[in-house]
C-alpha positions as CSV (number, residue, x, y, z in Angstrom):
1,X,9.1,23.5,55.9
2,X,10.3,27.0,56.0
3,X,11.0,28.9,53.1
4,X,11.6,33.1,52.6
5,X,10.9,36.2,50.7
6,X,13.9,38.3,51.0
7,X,14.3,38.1,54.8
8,X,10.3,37.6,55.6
9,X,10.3,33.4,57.0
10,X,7.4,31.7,55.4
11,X,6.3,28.6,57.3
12,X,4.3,25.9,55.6
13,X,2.0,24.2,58.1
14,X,0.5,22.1,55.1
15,X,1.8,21.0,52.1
16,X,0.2,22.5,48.9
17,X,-1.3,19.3,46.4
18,X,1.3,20.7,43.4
19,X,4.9,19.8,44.4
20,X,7.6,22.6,44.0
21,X,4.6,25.7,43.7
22,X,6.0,27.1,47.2
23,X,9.8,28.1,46.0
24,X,8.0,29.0,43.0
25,X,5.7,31.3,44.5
26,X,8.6,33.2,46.5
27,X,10.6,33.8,43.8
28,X,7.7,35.2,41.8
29,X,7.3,37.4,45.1
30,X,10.8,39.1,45.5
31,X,10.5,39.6,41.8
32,X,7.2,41.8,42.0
33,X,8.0,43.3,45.4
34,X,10.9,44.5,47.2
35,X,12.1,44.1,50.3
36,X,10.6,47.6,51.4
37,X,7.2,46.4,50.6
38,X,7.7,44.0,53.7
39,X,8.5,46.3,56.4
40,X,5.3,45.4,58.1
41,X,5.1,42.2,58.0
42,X,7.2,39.6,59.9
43,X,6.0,36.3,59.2
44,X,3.5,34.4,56.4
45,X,1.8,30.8,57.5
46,X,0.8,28.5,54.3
47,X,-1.7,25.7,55.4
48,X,-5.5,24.9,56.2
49,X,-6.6,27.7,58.5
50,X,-9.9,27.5,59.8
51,X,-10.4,31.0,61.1
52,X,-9.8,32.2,57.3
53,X,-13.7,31.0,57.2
54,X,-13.1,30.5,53.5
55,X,-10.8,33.2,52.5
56,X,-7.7,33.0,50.4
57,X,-5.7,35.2,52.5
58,X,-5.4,37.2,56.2
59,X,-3.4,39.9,57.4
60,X,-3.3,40.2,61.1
61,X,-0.4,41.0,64.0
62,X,2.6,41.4,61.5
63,X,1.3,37.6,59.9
64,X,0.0,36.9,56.3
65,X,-2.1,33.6,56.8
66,X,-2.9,31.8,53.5
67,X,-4.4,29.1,52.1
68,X,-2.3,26.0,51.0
69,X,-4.8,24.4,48.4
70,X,-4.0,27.4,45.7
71,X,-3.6,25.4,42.1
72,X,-0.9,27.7,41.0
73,X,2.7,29.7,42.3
74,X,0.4,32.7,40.7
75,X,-2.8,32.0,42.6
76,X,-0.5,31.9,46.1
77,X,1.3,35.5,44.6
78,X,-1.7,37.3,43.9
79,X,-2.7,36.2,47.6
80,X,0.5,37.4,48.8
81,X,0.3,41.1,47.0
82,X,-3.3,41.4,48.6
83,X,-2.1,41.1,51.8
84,X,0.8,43.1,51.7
85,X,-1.4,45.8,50.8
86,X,-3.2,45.5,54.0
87,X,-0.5,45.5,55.6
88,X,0.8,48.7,54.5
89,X,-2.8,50.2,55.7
90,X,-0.8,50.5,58.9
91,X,1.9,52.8,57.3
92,X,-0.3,54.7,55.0
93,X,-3.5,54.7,56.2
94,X,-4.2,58.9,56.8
95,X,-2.2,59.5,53.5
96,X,-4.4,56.7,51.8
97,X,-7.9,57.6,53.1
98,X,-8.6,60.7,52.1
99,X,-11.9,62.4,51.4
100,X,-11.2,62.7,47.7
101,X,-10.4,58.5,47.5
102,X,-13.7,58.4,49.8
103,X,-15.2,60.0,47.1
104,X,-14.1,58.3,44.5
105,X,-15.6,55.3,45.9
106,X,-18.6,56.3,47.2
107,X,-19.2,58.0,43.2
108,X,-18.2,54.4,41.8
109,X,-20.8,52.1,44.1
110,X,-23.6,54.5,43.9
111,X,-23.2,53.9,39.5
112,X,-23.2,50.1,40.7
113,X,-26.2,51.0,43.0
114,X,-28.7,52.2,40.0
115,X,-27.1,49.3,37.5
116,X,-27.9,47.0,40.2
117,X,-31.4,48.2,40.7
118,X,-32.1,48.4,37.1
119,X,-31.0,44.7,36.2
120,X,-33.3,44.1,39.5
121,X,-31.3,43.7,42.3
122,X,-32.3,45.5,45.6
123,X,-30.5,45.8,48.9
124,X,-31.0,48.9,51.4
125,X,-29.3,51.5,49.7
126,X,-27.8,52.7,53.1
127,X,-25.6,50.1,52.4
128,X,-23.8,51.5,49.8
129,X,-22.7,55.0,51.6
130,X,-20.5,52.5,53.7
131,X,-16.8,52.6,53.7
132,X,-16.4,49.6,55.9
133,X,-16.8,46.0,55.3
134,X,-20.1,44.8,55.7
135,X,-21.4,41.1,55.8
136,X,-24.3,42.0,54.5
137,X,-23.6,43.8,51.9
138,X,-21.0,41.5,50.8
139,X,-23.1,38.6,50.9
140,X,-25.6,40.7,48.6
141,X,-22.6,41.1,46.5
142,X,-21.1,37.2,46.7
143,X,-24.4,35.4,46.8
144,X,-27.5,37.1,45.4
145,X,-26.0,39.2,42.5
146,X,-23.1,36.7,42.0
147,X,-19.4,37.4,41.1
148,X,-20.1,36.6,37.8
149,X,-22.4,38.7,36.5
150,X,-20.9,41.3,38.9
151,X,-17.6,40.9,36.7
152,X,-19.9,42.6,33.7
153,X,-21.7,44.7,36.0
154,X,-18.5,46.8,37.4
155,X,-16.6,46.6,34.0
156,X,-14.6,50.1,33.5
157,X,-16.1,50.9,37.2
158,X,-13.8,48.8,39.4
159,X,-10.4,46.8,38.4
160,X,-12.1,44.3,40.3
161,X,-15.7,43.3,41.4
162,X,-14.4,42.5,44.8
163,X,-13.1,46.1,44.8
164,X,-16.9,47.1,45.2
165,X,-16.7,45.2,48.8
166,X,-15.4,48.0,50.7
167,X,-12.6,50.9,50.7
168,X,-10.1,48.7,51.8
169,X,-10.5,45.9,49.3
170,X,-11.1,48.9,47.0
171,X,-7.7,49.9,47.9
172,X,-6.0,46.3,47.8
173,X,-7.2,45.0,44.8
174,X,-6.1,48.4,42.9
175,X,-2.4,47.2,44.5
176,X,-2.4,44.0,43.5
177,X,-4.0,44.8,39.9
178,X,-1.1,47.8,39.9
179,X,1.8,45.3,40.8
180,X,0.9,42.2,39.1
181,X,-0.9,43.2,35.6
182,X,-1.0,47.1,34.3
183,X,-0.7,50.4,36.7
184,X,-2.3,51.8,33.5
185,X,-5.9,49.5,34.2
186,X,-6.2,51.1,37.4
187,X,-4.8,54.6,36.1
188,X,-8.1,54.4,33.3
189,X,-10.4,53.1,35.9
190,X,-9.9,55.1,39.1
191,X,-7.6,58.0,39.0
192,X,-7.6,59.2,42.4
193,X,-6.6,55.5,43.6
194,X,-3.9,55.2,40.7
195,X,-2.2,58.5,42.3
196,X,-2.7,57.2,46.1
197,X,-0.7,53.7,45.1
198,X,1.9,55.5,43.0
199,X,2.8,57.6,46.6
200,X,3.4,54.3,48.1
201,X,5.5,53.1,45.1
202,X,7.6,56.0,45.0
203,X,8.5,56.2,48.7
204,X,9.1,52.4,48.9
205,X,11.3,53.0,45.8
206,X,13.2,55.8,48.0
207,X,14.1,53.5,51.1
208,X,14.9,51.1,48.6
209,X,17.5,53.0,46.6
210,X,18.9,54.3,50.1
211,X,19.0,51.0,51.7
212,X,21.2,49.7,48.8
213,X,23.2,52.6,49.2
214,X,23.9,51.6,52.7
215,X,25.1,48.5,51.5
216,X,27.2,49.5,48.8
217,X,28.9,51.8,51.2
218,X,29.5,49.0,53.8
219,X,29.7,48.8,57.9
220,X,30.1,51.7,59.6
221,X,33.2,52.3,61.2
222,X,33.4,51.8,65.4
């Protein structure tokens, strides 16, 4: 079936288990994001993907991929707002990557770097001067140290122990923590981010008051 947020099509290739959680899940989108917040994507798939590989979500090409066995609307949202924040890598990128949110990172996983080591876990520490995703590292992360004791390890260090994965996750789940809980959580926690996303807020917030404008104002004349 095809459903949509604002004008975006989503097509569900597989039915979720819960019945009604799709129209759910797009009106909880258009409520957190508006239309501007879509100008890069053109398309988002809902069904059992196997190049995900056992992720929620993908952006790739303009298409947000997603899993359909989420057990909540909210679950399939927060999937949604992650993506989109990829997606707006492509619009943002040079103004998002900067040295000083480099920095910012880079100061945040080497404090995770000596907690790590002092509660006994080891990995090369070249790994953590990386920016970029990194399988091994993130297995480290996923499988050795665990999410769960990562969630106490990174408390007040990241909004999110997935956050640690990379800059770009770093970046994502700062967005999705901004839109969908408190901009103050990731105001407290990383400063530098907070002001990056709040750049993106305010210029989506532009186009959106001047597209409605447009409306209001009607056709132009031939």
């Amino acid at each position: 079936m095809e459903y949509y947020i604002h004008n975006i099509p989503v097509f569900v290739v597989d039915e979720p288990d819960e019945a009604g959680i799709i129209p759910a899940f797009c009106e909880e989108a258009e409520s957190y994001l508006s239309s501007a917040f879509l100008s890069n994507l053109d398309v988002v798939y809902i069904g059992h993907f196997k190049d995900l590989k056992g992720r929620n979500a993908s952006f790739a090409n303009g298409a947000i991929y997603m899993r359909a066995d989420e057990p909540t609307s909210f679950d399939f949202l927060e999937n949604f707002v992650h993506e989109v924040a990829h997606s707006l890598e492509n619009e943002y990128g040079l103004q998002l990557y900067t040295d000083a949110l480099k920095q910012e990172f880079l100061g945040k996983r080497e404090r995770l770097q000596h907690i790590l080591k002092s509660e006994g876990y080891t990995i090369n520490p070249l790994l953590y001067q990386f920016t970029e995703y990194n399988q091994k590292f993130d297995e480290f992360l996923a499988l050795e140290v665990g999410y769960e004791k990562l969630t106490i390890f990174t408390m007040g260090l990241f909004v999110s122990p997935y956050g640690a994965t990379s800059l770009r996750e770093y970046f994502a789940n700062g967005f999705e923590k901004y839109i969908l809980e408190n901009p103050r959580i990731v105001r407290d926690t990383s400063p530098i981010l907070y002001d990056k996303i709040e750049e993106i807020i305010d210029d989506k917030q532009t186009w959106t008051h001047i597209l409605l404008g447009i409306k209001r104002l009607g056709p132009m004349p031939p």
